[in-house]
C-alpha positions as a Markdown table, in Angstrom:
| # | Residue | x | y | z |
|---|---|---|---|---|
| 1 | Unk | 0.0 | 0.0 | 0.0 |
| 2 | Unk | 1.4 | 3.3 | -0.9 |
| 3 | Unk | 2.1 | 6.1 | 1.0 |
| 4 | Unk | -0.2 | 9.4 | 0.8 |
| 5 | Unk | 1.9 | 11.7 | -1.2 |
| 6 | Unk | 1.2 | 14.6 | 1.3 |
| 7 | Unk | 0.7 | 13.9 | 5.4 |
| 8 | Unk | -2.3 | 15.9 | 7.1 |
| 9 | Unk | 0.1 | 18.4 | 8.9 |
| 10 | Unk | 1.9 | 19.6 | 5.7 |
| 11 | Unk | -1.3 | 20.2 | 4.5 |
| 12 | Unk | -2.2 | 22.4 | 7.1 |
| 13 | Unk | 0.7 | 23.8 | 7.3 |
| 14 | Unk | 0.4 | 24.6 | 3.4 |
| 15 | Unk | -3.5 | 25.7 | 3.9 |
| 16 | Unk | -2.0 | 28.4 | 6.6 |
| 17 | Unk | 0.3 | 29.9 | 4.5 |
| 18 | Unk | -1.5 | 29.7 | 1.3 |
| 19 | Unk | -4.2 | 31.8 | 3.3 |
| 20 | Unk | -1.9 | 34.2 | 5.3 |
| 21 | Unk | 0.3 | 34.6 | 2.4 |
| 22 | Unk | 2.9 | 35.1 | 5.5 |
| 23 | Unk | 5.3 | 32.4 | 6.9 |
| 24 | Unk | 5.0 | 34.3 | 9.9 |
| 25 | Unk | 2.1 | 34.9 | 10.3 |
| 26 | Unk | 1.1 | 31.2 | 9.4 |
| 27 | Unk | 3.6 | 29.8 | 12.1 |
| 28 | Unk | 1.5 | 32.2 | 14.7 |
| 29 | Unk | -1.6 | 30.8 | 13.6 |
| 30 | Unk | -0.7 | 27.2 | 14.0 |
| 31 | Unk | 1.2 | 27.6 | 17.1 |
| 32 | Unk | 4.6 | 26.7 | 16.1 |
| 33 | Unk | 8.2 | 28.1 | 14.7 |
| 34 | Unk | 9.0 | 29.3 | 11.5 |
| 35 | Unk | 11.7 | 26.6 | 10.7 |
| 36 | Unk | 9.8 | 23.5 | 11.2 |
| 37 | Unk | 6.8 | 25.2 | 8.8 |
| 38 | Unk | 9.1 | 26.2 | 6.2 |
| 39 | Unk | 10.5 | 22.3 | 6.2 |
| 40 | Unk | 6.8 | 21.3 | 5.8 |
| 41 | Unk | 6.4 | 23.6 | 2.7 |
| 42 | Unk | 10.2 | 22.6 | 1.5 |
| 43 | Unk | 9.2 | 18.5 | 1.5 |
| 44 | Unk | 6.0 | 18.9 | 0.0 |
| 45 | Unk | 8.0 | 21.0 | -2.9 |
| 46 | Unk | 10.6 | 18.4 | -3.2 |
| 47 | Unk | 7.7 | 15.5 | -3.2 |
| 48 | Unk | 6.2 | 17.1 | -5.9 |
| 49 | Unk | 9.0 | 18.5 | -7.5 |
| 50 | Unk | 7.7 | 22.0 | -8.2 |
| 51 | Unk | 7.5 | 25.7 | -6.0 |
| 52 | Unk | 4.4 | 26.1 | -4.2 |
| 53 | Unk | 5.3 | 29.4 | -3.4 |
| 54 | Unk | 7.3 | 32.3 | -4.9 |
| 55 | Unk | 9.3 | 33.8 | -2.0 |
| 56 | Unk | 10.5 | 37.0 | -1.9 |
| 57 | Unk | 12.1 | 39.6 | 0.8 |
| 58 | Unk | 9.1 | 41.3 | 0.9 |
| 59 | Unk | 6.3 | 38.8 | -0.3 |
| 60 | Unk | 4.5 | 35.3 | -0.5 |
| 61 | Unk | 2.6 | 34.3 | -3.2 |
| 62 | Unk | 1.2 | 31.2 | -4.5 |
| 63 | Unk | 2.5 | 29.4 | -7.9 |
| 64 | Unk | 0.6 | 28.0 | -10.5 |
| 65 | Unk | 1.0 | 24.4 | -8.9 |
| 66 | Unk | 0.0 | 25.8 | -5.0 |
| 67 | Unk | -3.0 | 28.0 | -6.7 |
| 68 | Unk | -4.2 | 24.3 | -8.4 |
| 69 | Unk | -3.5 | 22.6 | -4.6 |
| 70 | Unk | -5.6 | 25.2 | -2.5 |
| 71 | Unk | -9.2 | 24.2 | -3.2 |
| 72 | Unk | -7.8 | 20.4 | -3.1 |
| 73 | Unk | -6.3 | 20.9 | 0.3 |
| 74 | Unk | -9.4 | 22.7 | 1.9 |
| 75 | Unk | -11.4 | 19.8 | 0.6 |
| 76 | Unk | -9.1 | 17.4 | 2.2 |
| 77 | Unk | -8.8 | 18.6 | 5.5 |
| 78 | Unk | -12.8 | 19.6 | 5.8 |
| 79 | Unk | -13.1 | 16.0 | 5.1 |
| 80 | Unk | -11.0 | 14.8 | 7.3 |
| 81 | Unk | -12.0 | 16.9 | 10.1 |
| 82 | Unk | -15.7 | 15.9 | 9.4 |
| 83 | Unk | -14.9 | 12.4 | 9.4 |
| 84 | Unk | -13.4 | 12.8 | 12.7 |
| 85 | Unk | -16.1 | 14.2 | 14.0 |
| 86 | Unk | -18.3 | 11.3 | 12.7 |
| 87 | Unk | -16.4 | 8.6 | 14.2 |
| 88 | Unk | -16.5 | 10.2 | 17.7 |
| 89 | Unk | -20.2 | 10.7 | 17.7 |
| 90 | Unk | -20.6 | 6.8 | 16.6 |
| 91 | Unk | -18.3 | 6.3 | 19.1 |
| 92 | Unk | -19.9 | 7.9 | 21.7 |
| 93 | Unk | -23.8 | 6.6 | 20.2 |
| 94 | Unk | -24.7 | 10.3 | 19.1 |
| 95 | Unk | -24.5 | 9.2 | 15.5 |
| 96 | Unk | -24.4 | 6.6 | 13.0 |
| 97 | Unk | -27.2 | 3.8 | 11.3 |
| 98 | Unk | -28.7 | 1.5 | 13.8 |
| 99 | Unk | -31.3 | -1.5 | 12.7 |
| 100 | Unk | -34.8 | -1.7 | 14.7 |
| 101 | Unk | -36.7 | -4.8 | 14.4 |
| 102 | Unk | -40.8 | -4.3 | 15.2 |
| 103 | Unk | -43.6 | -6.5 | 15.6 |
| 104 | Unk | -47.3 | -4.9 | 13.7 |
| 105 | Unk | -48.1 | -3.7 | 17.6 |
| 106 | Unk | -45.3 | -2.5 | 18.3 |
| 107 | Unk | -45.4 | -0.5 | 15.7 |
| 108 | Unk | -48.5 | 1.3 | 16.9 |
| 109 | Unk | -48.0 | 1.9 | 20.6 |
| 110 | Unk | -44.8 | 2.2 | 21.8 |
| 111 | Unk | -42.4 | 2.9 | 18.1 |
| 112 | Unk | -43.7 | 6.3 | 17.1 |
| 113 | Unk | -42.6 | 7.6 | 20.5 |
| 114 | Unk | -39.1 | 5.7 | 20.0 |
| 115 | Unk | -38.8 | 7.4 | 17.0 |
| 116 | Unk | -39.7 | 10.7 | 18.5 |
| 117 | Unk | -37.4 | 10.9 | 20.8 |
| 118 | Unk | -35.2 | 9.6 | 18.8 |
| 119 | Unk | -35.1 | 12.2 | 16.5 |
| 120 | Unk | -35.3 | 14.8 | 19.7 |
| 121 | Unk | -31.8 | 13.5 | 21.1 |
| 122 | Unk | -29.9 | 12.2 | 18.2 |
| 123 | Unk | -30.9 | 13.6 | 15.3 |
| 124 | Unk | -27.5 | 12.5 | 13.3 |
| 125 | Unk | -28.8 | 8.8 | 14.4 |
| 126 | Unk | -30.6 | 6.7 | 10.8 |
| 127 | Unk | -32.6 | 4.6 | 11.5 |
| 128 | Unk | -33.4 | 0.9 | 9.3 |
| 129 | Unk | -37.0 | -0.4 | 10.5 |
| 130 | Unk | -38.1 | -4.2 | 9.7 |
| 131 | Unk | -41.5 | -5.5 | 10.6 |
| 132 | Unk | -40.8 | -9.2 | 11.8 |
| 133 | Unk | -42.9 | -11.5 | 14.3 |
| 134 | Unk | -41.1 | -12.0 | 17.5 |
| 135 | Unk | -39.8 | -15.6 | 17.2 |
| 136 | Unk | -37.9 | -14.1 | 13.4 |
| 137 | Unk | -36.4 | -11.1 | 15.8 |
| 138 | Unk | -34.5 | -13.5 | 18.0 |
| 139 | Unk | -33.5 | -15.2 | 15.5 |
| 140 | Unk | -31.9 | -12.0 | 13.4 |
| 141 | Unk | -30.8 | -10.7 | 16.9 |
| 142 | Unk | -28.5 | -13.5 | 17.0 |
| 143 | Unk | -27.1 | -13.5 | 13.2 |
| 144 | Unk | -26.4 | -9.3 | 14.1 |
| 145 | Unk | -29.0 | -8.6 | 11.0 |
| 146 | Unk | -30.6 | -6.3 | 13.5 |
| 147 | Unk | -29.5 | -4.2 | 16.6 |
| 148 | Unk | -32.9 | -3.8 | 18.7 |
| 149 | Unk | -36.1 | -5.7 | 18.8 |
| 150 | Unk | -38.7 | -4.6 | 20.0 |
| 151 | Unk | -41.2 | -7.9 | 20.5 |
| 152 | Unk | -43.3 | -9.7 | 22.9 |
| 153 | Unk | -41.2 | -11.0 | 25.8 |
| 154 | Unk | -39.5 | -14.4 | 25.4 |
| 155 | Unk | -38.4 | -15.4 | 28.4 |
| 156 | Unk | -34.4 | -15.8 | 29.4 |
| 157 | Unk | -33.0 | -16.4 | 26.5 |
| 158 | Unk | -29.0 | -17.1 | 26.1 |
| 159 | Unk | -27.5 | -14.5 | 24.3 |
| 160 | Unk | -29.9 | -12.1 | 24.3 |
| 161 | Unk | -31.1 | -9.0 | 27.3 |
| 162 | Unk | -34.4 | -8.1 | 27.3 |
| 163 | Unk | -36.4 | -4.6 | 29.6 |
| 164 | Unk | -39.9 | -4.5 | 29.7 |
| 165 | Unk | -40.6 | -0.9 | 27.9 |
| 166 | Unk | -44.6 | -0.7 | 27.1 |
| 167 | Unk | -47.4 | -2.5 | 28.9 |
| 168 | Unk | -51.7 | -2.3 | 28.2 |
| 169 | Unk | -54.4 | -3.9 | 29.1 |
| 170 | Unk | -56.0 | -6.9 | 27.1 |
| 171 | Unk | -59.6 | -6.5 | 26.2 |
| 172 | Unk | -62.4 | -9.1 | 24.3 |
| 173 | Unk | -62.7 | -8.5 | 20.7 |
| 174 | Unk | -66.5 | -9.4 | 19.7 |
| 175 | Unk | -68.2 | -9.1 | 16.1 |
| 176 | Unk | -70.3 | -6.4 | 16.6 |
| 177 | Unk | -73.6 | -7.5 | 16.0 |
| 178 | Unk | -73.3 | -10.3 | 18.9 |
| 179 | Unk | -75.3 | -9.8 | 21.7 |
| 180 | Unk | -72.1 | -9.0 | 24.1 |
| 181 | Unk | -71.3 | -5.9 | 22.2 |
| 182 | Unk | -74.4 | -3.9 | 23.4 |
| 183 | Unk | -73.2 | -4.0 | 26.8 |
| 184 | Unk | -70.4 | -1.6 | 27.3 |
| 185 | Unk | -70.1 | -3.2 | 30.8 |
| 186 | Unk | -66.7 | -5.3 | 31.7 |
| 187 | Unk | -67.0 | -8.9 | 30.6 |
| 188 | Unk | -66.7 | -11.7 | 32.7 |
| 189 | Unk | -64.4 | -14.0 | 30.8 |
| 190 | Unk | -66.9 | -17.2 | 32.3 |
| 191 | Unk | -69.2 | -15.8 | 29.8 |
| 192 | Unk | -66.7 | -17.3 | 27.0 |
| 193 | Unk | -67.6 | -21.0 | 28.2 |
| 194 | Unk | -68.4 | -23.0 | 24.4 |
| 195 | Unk | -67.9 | -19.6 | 22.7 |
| 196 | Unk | -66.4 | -19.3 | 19.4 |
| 197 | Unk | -62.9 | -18.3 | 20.3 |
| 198 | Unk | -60.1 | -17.5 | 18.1 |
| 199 | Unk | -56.7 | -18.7 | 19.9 |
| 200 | Unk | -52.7 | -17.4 | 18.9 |
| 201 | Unk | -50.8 | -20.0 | 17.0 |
| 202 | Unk | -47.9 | -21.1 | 19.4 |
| 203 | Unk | -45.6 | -21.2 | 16.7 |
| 204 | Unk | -45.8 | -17.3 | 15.7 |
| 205 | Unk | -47.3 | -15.9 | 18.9 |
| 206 | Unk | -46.1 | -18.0 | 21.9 |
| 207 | Unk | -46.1 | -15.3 | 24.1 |
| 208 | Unk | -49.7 | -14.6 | 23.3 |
| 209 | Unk | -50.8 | -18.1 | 23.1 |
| 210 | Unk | -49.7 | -19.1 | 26.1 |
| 211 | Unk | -51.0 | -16.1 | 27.9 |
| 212 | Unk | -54.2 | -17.1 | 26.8 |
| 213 | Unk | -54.0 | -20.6 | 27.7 |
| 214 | Unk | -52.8 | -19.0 | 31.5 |
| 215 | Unk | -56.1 | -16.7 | 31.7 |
| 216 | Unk | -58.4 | -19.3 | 30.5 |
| 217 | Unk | -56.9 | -21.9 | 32.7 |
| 218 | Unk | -57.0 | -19.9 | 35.4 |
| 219 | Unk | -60.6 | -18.7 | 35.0 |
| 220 | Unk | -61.8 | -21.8 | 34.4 |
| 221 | Unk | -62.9 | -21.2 | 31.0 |
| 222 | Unk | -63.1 | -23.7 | 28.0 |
| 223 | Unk | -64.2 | -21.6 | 24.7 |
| 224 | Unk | -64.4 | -23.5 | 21.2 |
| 225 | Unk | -61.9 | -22.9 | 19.8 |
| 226 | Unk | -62.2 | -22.2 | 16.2 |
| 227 | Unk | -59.3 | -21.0 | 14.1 |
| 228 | Unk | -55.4 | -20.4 | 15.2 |
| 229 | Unk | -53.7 | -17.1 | 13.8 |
| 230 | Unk | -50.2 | -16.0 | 14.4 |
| 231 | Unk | -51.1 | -12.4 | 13.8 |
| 232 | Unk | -53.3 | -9.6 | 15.6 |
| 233 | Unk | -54.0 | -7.9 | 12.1 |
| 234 | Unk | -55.1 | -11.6 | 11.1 |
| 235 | Unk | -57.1 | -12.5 | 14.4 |
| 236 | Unk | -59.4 | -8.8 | 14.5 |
| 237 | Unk | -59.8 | -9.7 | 10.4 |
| 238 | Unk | -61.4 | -13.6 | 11.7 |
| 239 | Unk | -63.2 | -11.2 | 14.7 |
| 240 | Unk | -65.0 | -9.0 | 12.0 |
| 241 | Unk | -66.9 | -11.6 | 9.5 |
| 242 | Unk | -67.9 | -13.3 | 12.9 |
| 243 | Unk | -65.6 | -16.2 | 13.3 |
| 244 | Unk | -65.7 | -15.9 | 16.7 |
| 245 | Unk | -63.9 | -14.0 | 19.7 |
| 246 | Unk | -60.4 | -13.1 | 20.6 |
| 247 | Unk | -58.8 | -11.6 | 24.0 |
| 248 | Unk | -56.5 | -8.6 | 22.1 |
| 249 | Unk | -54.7 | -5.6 | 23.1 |
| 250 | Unk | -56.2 | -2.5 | 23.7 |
| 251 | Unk | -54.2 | -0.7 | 20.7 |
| 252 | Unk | -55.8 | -2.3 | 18.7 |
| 253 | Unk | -58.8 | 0.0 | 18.9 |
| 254 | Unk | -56.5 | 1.6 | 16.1 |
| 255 | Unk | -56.9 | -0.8 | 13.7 |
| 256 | Unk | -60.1 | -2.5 | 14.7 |
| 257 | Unk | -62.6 | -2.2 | 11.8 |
| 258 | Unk | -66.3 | -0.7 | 12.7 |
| 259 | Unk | -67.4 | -4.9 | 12.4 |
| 260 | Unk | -65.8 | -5.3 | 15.9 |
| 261 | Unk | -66.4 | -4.3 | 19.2 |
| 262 | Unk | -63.6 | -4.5 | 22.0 |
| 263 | Unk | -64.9 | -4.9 | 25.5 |
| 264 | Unk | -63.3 | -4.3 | 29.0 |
| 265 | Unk | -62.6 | -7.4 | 30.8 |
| 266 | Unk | -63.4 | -8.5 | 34.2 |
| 267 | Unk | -61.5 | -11.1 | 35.9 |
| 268 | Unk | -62.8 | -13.6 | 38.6 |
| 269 | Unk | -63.1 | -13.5 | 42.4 |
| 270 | Unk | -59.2 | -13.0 | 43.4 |
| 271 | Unk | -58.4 | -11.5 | 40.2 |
| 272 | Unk | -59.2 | -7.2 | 40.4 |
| 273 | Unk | -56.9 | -5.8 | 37.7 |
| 274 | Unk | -57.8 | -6.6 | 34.2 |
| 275 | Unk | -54.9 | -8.5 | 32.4 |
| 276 | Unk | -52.2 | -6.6 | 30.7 |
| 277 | Unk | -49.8 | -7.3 | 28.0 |
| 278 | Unk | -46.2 | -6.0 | 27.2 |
| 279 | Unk | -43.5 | -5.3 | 24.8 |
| 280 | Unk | -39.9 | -5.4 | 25.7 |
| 281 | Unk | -37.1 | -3.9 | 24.1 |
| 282 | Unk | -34.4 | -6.7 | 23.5 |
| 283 | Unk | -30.3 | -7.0 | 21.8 |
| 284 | Unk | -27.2 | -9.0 | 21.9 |
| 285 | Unk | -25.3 | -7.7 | 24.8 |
| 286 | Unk | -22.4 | -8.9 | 23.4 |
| 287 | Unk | -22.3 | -7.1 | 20.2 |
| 288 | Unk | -24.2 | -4.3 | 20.8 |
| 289 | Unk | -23.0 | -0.9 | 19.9 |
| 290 | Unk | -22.4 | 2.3 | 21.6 |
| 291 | Unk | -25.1 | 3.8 | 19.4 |
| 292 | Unk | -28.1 | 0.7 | 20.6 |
| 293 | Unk | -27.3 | 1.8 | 24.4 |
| 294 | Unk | -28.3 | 5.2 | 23.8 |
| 295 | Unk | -31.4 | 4.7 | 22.4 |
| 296 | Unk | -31.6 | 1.4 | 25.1 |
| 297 | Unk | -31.7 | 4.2 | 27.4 |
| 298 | Unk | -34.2 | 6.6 | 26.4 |
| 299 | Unk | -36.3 | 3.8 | 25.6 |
| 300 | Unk | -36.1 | 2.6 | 29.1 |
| 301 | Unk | -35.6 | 5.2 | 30.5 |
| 302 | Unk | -38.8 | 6.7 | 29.3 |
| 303 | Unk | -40.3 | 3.4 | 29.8 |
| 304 | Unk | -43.8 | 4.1 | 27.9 |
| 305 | Unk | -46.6 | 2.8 | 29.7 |
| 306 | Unk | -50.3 | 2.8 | 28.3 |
| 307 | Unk | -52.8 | 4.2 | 30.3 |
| 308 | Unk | -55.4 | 2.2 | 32.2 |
C-alpha cells in the first residue's frame, strides 16, 4: 500500500500559508516556529517537484501548482475533520445507522414515541426499521441482522437481554352485531364458556398463546376454539366476518374495523386488575454498539406505559 503523497500536517501547514500569504504569520496561527513550517512547505515541494510558493524579501505568493493545490487541500482537510467528527459521535452513540426490528403492535404503541425521541436526542442517528414477528427477531438478533427488537417477551433467552418498555391492558374483541357488544359493561371471561374463540398460534405468537392458555386456565374457562392465527391484524380480520372472539390488546382500537367491538374485561373473584400485555425492548449484549445503548436508554428510561 502506498504512501499518501502529502501527510495531514503539511497540508495544514500549506493551507495556513497559502491563506496568510505570510510564513510568519502562518507559524503564529498554528502555534509553532518558523523553521519546522518552512520544512513542511520545502518537502511537499521536493515530493512534488515543483514551487508552491514564490518567495521573496518582501512577499508570499502562490504558484501555478500551490494555486491548483488550495481548493484540493481545503477539501481534504474539511473532510478529514468531518470524518473525525463522525467517528466520535458513533463512538460515543450520538451518530451513525442503527437497525430496529418491530412486531405490527409494536409499531403502533410504543415505536412512534421511540422514534420521536429519537429524532429529539440524536438527530444525526438513521434509523433501518423491519416489521418481523417476535420468534424471526430473536432469530436476526442472533445473526447481528438487526440491533434492537422490539417484541413480545421471550423469556431468558441465552445470548440475548431483554427490559420491559410498554405494557396495556387486554380487552375481548366481539363481532359487533353479537349480543355482548351492546353491553359496554366489563366482561366476565366465564361468559366465554363453548364460545367461538379464536386462539394465537404457538408457533408465531407463543407469548400470546400461552397467555391465553394462562387466563383461560385460570378462569376456568373452556371456549371453542375455532381458528389459530399468528397475527393480531389476522385474528381482528377472523373477529369482524364473525368467526368468533379473541382476547386482544387494547391498541388495537386503532386498527379495529367498525365490524368489531372491543370490551373491557373482568376477571374472577381474586383477580381485580384486568390482564395486561407487554413489549420489551431486546439486543445482543455482546455485540451491541455504543449507538443501541443510547437509544436502550431513552427507551427505558422513558419506559412508555399505556394508560389504564
Amino acid at each position: 500500500m502506498e504512501e499518501s503523497m502529502f501527510s495531514m500536517v503539511q497540508l495544514e501547514c500549506f493551507l495556513a500559508v497559502a491563506e496568510e500569504l505570510h510564513f510568519g504569520q502562518a507559524a503564529e496561527r498554528l502555534q509553532m516556529t518558523q523553521p519546522p513550517l518552512s520544512r513542511h512547505i520545502q518537502q511537499m515541494e521536493r515530493t512534488i517537484g515543483t514551487p508552491l510558493f514564490h518567495r521573496s524579501s518582501r512577499r508570499v505568493e502562490l504558484t501555478a501548482a500551490g494555486r491548483a493545490l488550495l481548493p484540493r487541500a481545503r477539501q481534504i482537510i474539511d473532510l478529514a475533520t468531518k470524518s473525525e467528527a463522525e467517528v466520535r459521535s458513533v463512538g460515543a452513540g450520538i451518530a451513525g445507522t442503527l437497525t430496529i426490528g418491530y412486531t405490527a403492535m409494536a409499531g403502533l404503541t410504543i415505536l412512534p414515541d421511540l422514534i420521536r425521541r429519537k429524532r429529539e436526542e440524536f438527530p444525526g442517528v438513521r434509523l433501518f426499521l423491519r416489521e418481523l414477528v417476535s420468534t424471526d427477531q430473536v432469530d436476526e438478533l442472533a445473526r447481528g441482522t438487526i440491533d434492537l427488537a422490539l417484541m413480545r417477551p421471550i423469556g431468558a433467552r441465552q445470548g440475548i437481554a431483554s427490559r420491559r418498555v410498554f405494557e396495556e391492558e387486554l380487552v375481548l374483541a366481539v363481532p359487533s352485531d353479537w349480543a355482548l357488544a351492546s353491553d359496554a359493561a366489563p366482561v366476565s371471561l366465564t361468559a366465554l364458556e363453548g364460545t367461538p374463540f379464536l386462539m394465537y398460534s404457538p408457533g408465531e405468537s407463543r407469548y400470546l398463546h400461552d397467555l391465553m392458555q394462562t387466563i383461560l386456565r385460570e378462569q376456568h374457562v373452556r371456549p371453542r376454539i375455532m381458528q389459530y392465527a399468528g397475527q393480531i391484524m389476522a385474528i381482528l380480520a377472523l373477529v369482524s366476518v364473525g368467526l368468533g372472539c379473541a382476547i386482544v390488546p387494547a391498541s388495537a382500537r386503532d386498527i379495529a374495523s367498525s365490524r368489531i367491538a372491543l370490551l373491557p374485561i373482568r376477571l374472577g373473584a381474586g383477580k381485580a386488575d384486568p390482564p395486561r400485555v407487554g413489549i420489551d425492548l431486546a439486543w445482543a449484549p455482546e455485540t451491541v454498539t455504543p449507538l443501541a445503548r443510547s437509544i436502550i436508554a431513552i427507551a427505558v428510561g422513558g419506559n412508555a406505559t399505556a394508560a389504564p
